[in-house]
LUMDO-807252 format. One record per residue (C-alpha): residue in one letter; x, y negated, z. Coordinates in steps of 0.001 Angstrom, whole numbers, plus 500000, padded with zeros to 6 digits. Last residue first. Layout:
BEGIN
AXYZ...
REM end
This chain:
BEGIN
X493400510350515531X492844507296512801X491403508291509258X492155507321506053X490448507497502921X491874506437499683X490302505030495922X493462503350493506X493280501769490510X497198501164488531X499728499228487407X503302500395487229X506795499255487534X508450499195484613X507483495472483316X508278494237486120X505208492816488367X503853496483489156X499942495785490141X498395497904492758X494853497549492700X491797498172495018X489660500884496986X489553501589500528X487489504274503171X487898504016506540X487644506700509385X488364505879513007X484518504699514261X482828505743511235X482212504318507761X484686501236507518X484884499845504366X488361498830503117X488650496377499741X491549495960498224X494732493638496632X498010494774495478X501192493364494668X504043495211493215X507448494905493058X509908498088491767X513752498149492234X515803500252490299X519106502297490975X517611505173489179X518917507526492022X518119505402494561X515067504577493537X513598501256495790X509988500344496032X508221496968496890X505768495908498768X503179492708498904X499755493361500120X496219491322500110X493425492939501878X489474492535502303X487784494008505369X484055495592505541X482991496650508503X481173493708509645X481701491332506488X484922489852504904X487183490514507601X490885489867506613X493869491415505800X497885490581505198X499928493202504342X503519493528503988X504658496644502650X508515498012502089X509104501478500392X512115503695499856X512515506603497487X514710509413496981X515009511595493899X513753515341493371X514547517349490420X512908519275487252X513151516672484669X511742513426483105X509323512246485686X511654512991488949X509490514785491674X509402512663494800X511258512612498618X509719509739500328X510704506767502722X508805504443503939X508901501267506337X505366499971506997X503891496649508346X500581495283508895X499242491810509547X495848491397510675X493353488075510936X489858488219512873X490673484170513677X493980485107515520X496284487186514727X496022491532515396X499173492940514473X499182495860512848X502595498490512534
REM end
């Protein structure tokens, strides 16, 4: 979910969850995911983004927090292209680079 606020200011929202391949051995685990994102334009088509979420494994019983922070270019009317950091705050949770592409339809 986005809400536009006022002064060219978004919130999003997403509720997640995902079916992934364990690390350690050949089966599946379940995983929630909570964002909040807050973004803002820096320049015309250009927006900058700051986003809390966490994860939950419910087979590892383990909670993961990141926060991550981006830049999203917009090429074409419904097509954006982002790049940024998510950074794991426990020491478990990981930190890595990220490039995406999205598109709206």
């Amino acid at each position: 979910m986005l809400y536009k606020l006022s002064g060219e200011w978004n919130l999003g929202f997403q509720v997640e969850a995902d079916r992934l391949k364990d690390k350690d051995q050949p089966a599946l685990h379940t995983e929630f995911l909570q964002t909040l994102t807050l973004s803002h334009a820096l320049f015309k088509h250009i927006d900058r983004i700051s986003e809390s979420y966490y994860t939950y494994d419910f087979k590892a019983h383990q909670f993961s927090n990141y926060i991550n922070a981006a830049l999203q270019i917009e090429v074409a009317k419904d097509v954006k292209l982002d790049a940024g950091i998510n950074y794991g705050l426990q020491h478990s949770a990981d930190r890595s680079f990220f490039l995406g592409a999205s598109y709206r339809h």
